[in-house]
Structure formats: structure tokens, C-alpha cells
C-alpha positions as semicolon CSV with decimal commas, in nm:
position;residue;x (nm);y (nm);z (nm)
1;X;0,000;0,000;0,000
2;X;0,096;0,376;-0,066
3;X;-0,006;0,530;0,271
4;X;-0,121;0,853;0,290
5;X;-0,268;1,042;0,589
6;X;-0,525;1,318;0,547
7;X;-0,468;1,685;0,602
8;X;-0,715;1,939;0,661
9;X;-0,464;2,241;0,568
10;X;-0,398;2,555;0,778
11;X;-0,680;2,494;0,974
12;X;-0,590;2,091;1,117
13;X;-0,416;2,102;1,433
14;X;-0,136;1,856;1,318
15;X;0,125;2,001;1,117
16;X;0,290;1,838;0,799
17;X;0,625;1,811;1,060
18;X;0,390;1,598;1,267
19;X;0,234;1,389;0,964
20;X;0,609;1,324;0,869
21;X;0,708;1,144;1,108
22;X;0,428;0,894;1,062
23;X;0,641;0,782;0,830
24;X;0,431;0,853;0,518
25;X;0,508;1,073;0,190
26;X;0,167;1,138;0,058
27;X;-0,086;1,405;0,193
28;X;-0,419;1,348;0,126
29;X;-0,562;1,708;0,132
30;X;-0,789;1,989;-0,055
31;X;-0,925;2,326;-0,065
32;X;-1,138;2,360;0,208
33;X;-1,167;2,720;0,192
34;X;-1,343;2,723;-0,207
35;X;-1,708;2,668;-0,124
36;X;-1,842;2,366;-0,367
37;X;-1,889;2,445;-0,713
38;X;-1,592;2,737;-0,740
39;X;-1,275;2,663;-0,969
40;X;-1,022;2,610;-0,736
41;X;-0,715;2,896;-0,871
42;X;-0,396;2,749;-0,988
43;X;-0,206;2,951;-0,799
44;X;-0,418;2,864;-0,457
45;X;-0,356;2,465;-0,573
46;X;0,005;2,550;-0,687
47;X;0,054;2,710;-0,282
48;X;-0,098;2,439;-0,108
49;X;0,106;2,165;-0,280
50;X;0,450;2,387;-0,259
51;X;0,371;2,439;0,118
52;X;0,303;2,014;0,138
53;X;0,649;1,987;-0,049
54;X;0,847;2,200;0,145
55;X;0,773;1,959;0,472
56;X;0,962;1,687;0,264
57;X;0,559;1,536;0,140
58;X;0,371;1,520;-0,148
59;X;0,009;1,597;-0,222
60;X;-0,127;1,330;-0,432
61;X;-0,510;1,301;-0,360
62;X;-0,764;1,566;-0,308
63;X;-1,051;1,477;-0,070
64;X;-1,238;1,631;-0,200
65;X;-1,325;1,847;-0,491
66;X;-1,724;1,888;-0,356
67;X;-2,019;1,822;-0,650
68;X;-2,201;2,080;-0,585
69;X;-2,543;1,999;-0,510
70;X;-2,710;2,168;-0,829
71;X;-2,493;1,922;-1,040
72;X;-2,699;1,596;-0,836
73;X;-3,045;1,813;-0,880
74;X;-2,979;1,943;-1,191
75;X;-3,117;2,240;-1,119
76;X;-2,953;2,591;-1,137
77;X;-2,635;2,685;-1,266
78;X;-2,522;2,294;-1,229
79;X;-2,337;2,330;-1,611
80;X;-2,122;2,603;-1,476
81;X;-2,016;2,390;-1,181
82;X;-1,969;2,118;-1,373
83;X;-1,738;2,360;-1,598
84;X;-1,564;2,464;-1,307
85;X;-1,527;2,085;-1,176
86;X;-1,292;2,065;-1,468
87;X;-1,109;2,349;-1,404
88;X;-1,009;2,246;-1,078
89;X;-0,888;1,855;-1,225
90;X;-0,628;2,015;-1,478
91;X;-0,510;2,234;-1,192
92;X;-0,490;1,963;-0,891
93;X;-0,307;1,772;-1,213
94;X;-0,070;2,005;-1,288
95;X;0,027;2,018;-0,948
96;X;0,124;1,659;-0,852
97;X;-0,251;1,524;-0,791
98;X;-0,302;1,184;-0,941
99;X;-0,645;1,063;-0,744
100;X;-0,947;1,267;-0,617
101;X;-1,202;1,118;-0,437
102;X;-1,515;1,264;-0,368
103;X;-1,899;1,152;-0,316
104;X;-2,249;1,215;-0,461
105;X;-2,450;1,150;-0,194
106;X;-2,755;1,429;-0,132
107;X;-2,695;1,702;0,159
108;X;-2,489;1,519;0,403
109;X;-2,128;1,387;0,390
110;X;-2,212;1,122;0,655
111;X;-2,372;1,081;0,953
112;X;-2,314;0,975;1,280
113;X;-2,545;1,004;1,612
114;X;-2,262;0,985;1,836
115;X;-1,895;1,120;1,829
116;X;-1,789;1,049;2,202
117;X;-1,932;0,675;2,285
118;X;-1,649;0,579;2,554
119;X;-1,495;0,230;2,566
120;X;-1,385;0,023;2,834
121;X;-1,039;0,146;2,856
122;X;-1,130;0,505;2,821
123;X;-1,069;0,589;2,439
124;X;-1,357;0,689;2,205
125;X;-1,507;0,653;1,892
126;X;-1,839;0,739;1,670
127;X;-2,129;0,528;1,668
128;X;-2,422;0,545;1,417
129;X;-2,770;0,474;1,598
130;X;-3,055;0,421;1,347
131;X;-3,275;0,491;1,632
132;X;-3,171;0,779;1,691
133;X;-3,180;0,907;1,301
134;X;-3,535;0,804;1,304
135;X;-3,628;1,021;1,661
136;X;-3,410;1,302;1,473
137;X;-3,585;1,243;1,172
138;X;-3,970;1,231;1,328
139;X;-3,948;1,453;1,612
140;X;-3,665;1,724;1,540
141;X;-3,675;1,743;1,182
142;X;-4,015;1,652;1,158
143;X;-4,021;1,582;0,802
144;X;-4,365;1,477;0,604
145;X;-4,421;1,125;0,577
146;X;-4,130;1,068;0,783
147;X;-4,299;0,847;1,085
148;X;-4,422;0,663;0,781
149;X;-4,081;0,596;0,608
150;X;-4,003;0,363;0,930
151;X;-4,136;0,037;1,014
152;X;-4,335;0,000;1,365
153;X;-4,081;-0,115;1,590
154;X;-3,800;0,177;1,486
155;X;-4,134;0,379;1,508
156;X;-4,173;0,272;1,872
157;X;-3,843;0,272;1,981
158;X;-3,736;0,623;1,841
159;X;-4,070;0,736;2,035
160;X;-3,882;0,580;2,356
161;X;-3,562;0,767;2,303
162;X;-3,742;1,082;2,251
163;X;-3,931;1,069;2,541
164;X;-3,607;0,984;2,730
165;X;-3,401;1,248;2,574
166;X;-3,316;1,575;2,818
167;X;-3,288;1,876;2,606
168;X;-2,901;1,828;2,629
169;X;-2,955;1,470;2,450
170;X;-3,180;1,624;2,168
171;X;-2,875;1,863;2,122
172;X;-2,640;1,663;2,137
173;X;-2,811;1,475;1,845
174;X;-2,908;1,735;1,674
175;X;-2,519;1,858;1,626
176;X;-2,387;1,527;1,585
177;X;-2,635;1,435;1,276
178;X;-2,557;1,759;1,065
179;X;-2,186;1,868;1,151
180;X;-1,999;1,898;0,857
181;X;-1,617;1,833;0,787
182;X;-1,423;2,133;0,615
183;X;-1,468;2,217;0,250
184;X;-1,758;1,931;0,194
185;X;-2,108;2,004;0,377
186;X;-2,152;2,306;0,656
187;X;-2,284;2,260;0,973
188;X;-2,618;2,304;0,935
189;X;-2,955;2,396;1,159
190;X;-3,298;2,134;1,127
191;X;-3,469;2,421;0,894
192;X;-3,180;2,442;0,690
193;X;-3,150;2,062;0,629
194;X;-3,545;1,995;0,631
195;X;-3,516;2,294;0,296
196;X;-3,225;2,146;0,171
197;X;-3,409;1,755;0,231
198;X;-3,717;1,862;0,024
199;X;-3,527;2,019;-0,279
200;X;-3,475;1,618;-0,310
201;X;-3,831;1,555;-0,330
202;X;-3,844;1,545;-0,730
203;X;-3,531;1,389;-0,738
204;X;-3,551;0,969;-0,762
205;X;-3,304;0,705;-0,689
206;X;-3,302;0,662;-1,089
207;X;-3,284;1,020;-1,127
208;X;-2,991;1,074;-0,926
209;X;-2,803;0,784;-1,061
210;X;-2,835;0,966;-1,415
211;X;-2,706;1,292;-1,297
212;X;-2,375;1,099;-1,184
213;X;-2,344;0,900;-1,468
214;X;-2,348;1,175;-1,715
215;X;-2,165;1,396;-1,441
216;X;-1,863;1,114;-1,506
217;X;-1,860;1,076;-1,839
218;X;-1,860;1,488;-1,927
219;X;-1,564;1,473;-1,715
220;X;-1,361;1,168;-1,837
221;X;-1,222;1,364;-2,127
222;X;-0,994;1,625;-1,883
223;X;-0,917;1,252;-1,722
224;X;-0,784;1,117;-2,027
225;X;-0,607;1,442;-2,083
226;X;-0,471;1,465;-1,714
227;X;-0,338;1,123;-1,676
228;X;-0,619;1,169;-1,365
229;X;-0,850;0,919;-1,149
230;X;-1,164;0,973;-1,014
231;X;-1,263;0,720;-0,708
232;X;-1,639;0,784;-0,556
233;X;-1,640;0,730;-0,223
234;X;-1,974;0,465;-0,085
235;X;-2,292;0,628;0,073
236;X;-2,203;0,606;0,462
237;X;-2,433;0,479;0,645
238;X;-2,473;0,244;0,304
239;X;-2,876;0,288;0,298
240;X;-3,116;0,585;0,253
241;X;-3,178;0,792;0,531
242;X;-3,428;1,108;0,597
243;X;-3,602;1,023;0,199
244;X;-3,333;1,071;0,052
245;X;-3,186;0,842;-0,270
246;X;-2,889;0,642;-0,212
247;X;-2,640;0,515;-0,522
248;X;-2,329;0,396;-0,421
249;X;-2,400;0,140;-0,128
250;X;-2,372;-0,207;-0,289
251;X;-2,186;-0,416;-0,553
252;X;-2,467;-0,409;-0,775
253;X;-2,467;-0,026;-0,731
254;X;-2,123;-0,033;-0,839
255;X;-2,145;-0,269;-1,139
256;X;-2,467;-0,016;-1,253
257;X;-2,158;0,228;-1,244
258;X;-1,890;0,030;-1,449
259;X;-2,151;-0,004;-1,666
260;X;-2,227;0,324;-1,725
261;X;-1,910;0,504;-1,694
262;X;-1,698;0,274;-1,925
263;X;-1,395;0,469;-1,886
264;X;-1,138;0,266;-1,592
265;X;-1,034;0,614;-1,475
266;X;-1,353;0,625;-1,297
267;X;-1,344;0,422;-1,000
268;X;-1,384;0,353;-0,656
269;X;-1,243;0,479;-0,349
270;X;-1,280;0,130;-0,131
271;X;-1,400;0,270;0,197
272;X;-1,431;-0,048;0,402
273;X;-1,628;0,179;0,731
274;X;-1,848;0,294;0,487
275;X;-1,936;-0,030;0,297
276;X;-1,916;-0,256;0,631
277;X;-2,213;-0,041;0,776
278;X;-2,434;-0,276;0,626
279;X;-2,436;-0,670;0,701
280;X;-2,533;-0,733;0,338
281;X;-2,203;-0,626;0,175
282;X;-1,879;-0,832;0,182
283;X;-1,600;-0,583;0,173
284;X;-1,372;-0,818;0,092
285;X;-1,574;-0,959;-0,241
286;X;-1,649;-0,582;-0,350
287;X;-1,248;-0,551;-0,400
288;X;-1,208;-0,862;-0,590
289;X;-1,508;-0,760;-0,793
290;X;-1,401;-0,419;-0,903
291;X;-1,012;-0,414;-0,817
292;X;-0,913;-0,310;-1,131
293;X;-1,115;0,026;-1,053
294;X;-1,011;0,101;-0,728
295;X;-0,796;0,415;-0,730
296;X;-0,809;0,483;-0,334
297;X;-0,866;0,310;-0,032
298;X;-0,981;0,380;0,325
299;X;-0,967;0,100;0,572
300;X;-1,070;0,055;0,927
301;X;-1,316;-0,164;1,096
302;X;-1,676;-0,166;1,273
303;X;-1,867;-0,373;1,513
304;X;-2,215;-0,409;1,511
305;X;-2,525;-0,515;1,720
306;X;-2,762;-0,727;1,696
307;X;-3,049;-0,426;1,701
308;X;-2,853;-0,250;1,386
309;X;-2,658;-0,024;1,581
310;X;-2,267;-0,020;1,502
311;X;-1,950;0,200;1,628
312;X;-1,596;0,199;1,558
313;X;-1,392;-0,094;1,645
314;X;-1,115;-0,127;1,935
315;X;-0,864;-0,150;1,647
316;X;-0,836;-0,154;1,239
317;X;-0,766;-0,533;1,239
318;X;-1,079;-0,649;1,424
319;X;-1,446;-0,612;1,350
320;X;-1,688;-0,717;1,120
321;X;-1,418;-0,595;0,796
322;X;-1,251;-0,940;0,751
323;X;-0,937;-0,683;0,752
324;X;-0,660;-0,957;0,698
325;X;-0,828;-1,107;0,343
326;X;-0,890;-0,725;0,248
327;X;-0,504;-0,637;0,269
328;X;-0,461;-0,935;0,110
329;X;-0,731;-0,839;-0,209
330;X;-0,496;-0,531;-0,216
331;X;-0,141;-0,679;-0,192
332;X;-0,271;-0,905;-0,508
333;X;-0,385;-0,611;-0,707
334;X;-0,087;-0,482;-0,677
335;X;0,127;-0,711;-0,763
336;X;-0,068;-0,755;-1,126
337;X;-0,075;-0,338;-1,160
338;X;0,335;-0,308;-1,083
339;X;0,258;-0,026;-0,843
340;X;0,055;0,063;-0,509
341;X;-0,253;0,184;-0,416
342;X;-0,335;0,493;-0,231
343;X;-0,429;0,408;0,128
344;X;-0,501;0,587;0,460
345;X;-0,621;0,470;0,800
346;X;-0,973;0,606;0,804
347;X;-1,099;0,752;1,145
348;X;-0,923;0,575;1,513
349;X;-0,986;0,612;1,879
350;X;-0,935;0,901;2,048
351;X;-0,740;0,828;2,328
352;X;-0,617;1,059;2,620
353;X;-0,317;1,196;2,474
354;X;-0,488;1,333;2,230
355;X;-0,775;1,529;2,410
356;X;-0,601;1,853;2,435
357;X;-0,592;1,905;2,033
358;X;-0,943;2,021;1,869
359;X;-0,919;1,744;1,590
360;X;-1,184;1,668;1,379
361;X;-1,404;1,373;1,534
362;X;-1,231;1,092;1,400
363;X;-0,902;1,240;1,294
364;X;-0,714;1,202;1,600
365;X;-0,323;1,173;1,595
366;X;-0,240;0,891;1,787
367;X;-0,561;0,676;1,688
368;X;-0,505;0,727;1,319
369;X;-0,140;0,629;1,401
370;X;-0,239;0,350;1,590
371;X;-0,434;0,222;1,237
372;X;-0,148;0,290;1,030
373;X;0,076;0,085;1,251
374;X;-0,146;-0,188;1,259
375;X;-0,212;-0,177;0,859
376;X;0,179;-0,186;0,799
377;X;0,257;-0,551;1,024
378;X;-0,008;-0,681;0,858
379;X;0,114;-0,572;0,500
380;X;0,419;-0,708;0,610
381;X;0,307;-1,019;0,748
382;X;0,077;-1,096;0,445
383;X;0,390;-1,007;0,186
384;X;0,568;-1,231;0,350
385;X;0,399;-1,505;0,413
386;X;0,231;-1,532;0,041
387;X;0,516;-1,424;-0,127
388;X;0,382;-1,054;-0,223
């Protein structure tokens, strides 16, 4: 693997000194000051990456140029974003980029209902509470039709927690469900999401699916021209969630895809959180499936309950992400391709040494470190046990 560690730029309280002696060479980084649909400037591109260099690193994958979110509707001014979408590729290109991953999923980024559940030993991670969405959903948002969209025991259960809830709770929840991460999706109040929700409303799963497709293929040209790759990252959770249409959660999603977009420098970011928060996919099958047209990866590992809810796992290597065959997948693809394949430890524990620095929830120091470490012995183990 080619491991890279993300970077949210001036504003991330690790430095590139600190990110250098993880021991990797590529940043994983973007603009997160251009609000979505602006051409990112050359020379603001041109800075970031000379600033990255200078530290003795190299920027080699945006996350993320944003879509904007008239170019999913297709409403607005979505052809001048999509004009300025390729803009920004031959500029991240001539700068060093090779990879940019990005999503197309409606409004939100991701969602979690909890960013502090505390383990045993005292470290933390994020757990997604379906629950929870659903009291969000029905008794915060109140959205139409939403108590409807649910089946009678979430129904009666996210009644429950509501009725539990102190106002602290509802808050909590409330922040949790629509923080944003720099540069993708603000932070954003219940009106503001319920307005942005309904602008969805005419848009259907099939709909949606078209807008990406064509999206993709406008774009493939400045990819072929570029020497660029474009890797979608899944819907996280991997199911729809407050109405809205969900594309990229499955294999067969993925195959419609391939199909679609014919062009191999449109691919997959392999995000195996993102895909293992649902039972139904195999992780391990999706990268033997479509290996050929995965450009980036992001591992780490989940546990689930029985009732549907799932957190972060204790550590990268353990968890319902059959981690071991999944390096393994990788190591092989490799060795047909002749190089590596982008890869960073997605998300990691908080733990106590880390409290003092304002990190983005999940983007811890020591936890992400704590991935990475565990990633490399098992590289290392599987290379040299099979050979690779």
C-alpha cells in the first residue's frame, strides 16, 4: 500500500512536521476554503502543494473536490459547476494530484449520532444509531411522511428515546447528525436541512443515478487528458436515510456504475467503514469484484449489534471488515498493476493523549497512528507469508 494520511490544511491542528514522522510521503488534502462548485485557482492549488512539499511530502489526492449539489439536482447553474469541476482537475493535475475522491450523496457527507461513545479502557469513537436518526428524523426534523418511512418497531423505539431524551440529549443529536467536515457540507440547523431535504423531493433514486453517470462521463475527457482518477467514495451509512436516494451502497450499485461510466479512470475509493455499515455487503468480495477500478482506499473496521446499531472498532484489524483477506485483495492487485494503491487509515480512537488538540471527530493523531501501525505488520506479514 501507498499510505497517505489526510490533512485538513492551515486549519488541522497537526502540522505536515507531525504527519512526517508517521512515516508517510503522501498528503491526502484539498481546498477547504473554495465553497463547492468554485474553480479552485492554480495559484491557490500551486501554494498548497509547494507548502506540502516544502515539509519533505507530497500531495497526491484531493478529498475532496465537492459536487455541488445543483450538479446531483440538476437544477440551477449545475453546467457552470460542472465547468468549473474541470477546471479544478487540470489544476490539482498540474500540481502533482493523481487521485481525487469525492462523493455524490444528497446534503450530508455522513452521519453519525454519536462522536464520544467511551470504551472500556477510556478511548472513544463514533457510533451510528438508526434509532436515533429516526427520533431526529420524526421529532426534530419533523419531516412529512417521515414516521411513515419507518417500520413499527423503529417507530416505537425512536418514540422511547425521545421521550427519554433531556434537552441536552436532543442537542447533542441534533449537532452530531448535521456537523460537517471542512470544505464538503456546513454545519447546518434542522430548517436548513429539512429545505435542503425537500429540494430532493423530485429527485428519484433513478434520477440521481443519471445525474452521476453523465456527471462522469462529461468529465472523463480532462481525465484522459490529465493522466487523472476519479474514485467515488460509498454512501455512509450504506442505505437511505431522511427520503433521501442512495447510489453507491452495494456491488450491484457499483457494477450499474462500471456499466455506465466505461472509462477505468472512474473508479472507486474502497471505503471499508463505509461499505461494512451494512451486514449485506462483503467488503472483501467488493475488492475482488471491481479491483481493477479502485484508485483509493480507506480502511478501518466496525462492530455491530444485533439491534442494527454499530460503532468503531477497538482496532483496524478487528471487526466485522474481515481486515486480513482485504489487505490481502490489495497486496494481489498490486502485484498484477506493478505499483501501489493509495491508502489511509480512516478515522481511530481518540485516546487521552490526544484530548487537548481540537481534531476533527475521527481524525485524531495517535488513533489514526495506531491504524497505520497496525495496517503496515499486517502488509508485512501478508507479503511475507504469500510471497507478495
Amino acid at each position: 500500500m501507498r499510505a497517505c494520511w489526510r490533512w485538513f490544511g492551515d486549519g488541522d491542528p497537526l502540522s505536515l512536521a507531525e504527519i512526517r514522522q508517521t512515516g508517510v510521503r503522501d498528503v491526502v488534502a484539498a481546498l477547504s476554503e473554495r465553497r463547492p462548485g468554485e474553480a479552485w485557482p492554480l495559484e491557490e492549488v500551486r501554494a498548497r502543494a509547494e507548502k506540502v512539499r516544502a515539509a519533505g511530502l507530497f500531495w497526491t489526492v484531493v478529498e475532496s473536490i465537492p459536487v455541488h449539489e445543483d450538479i446531483k439536482k440538476h437544477t440551477g447553474e449545475w453546467r457552470r459547476y460542472v465547468e468549473n469541476y474541470k477546471t479544478s482537475l487540470r489544476h490539482v493535475a498540474a500540481c502533482g494530484v493523481k487521485t481525487v475522491c469525492y462523493n455524490f450523496m444528497p446534503v450530508l457527507d455522513w452521519t453519525r449520532t454519536d462522536v464520544q461513545t467511551r470504551l472500556d479502557d477510556g478511548s472513544v469513537v463514533m457510533t451510528y444509531n438508526p434509532y436515533e436518526v429516526a427520533a431526529f428524523d420524526i421529532y426534530a426534523l419533523k419531516r412529512p411522511g417521515a414516521a411513515e418511512a419507518y417500520d413499527a418497531a423503529t417507530v416505537a423505539r425512536a418514540a422511547e428515546i425521545w421521550a427519554q431524551a433531556t434537552d441536552a440529549d436532543r442537542q447533542r443529536l441534533e449537532k452530531t447528525i448535521l456537523m460537517g467536515l471542512p470544505g464538503t457540507v456546513d454545519d447546518l440547523t434542522p430548517a436548513e436541512f429539512l429545505a435542503q431535504v425537500r429540494e430532493y423531493e423530485s429527485v428519484g433514486e433513478q434520477d440521481l443515478r443519471d445525474h452521476l453517470y453523465g456527471f462522469l462521463n462529461e468529465i472523463t475527457p480532462v481525465l484522459e487528458e490529465t493522466g487523472l482518477t476519479m474514485a467515488i467514495h460509498p454512501d455512509d451509512p450504506p442505505y437511505p436515510i431522511f427520503g433521501l436516494p442512495r447510489i453507491l451502497s452495494t456491488a450491484a450499485d457499483m457494477r450499474q456504475m462500471c456499466a455506465a461510466c466505461p472509462s477505468e479512470r472512474v473508479g472507486f475509493t474502497l471505503c471499508s467503514g463505509s461499505l461494512g455499515g451494512s451486514l449485506a455487503n462483503d467488503e472483501v468480495a467488493i475488492f475482488h469484484e471491481f479491483a481493477r477500478r479502485i484508485h483509493f482506499c480507506h480502511f478501518r473496521n466496525l462492530v455491530h449489534a444485533p439491534d442494527g446499531v454499530f460503532r468503531e472498532s477497538e482496532s483496524h484489524l478487528t471487526g466485522k471488515v474481515d481486515m486480513p483477506a482485504l489487505m490481502l485483495e490489495l497486496l494481489r492487485e498490486e502485484k498484477r498493476r506493478g505499483e501501489k494503491i493509495f491508502l489511509r487509515p480512516d478515522h481511530g480512537r481518540q485516546f487521552a493523549i490526544d484530548r487537548h488538540r481540537p481534531c476533527y471527530w475521527g481524525y485524531s493523531f495517535v488513533g489514526r497512528l495506531t491504524g497505520l501501525s497496525e495496517l503496515r505488520g499486517l502488509e508485512c506479514g501478508l507479503r511475507r507469508a504469500y510471497g507478495l
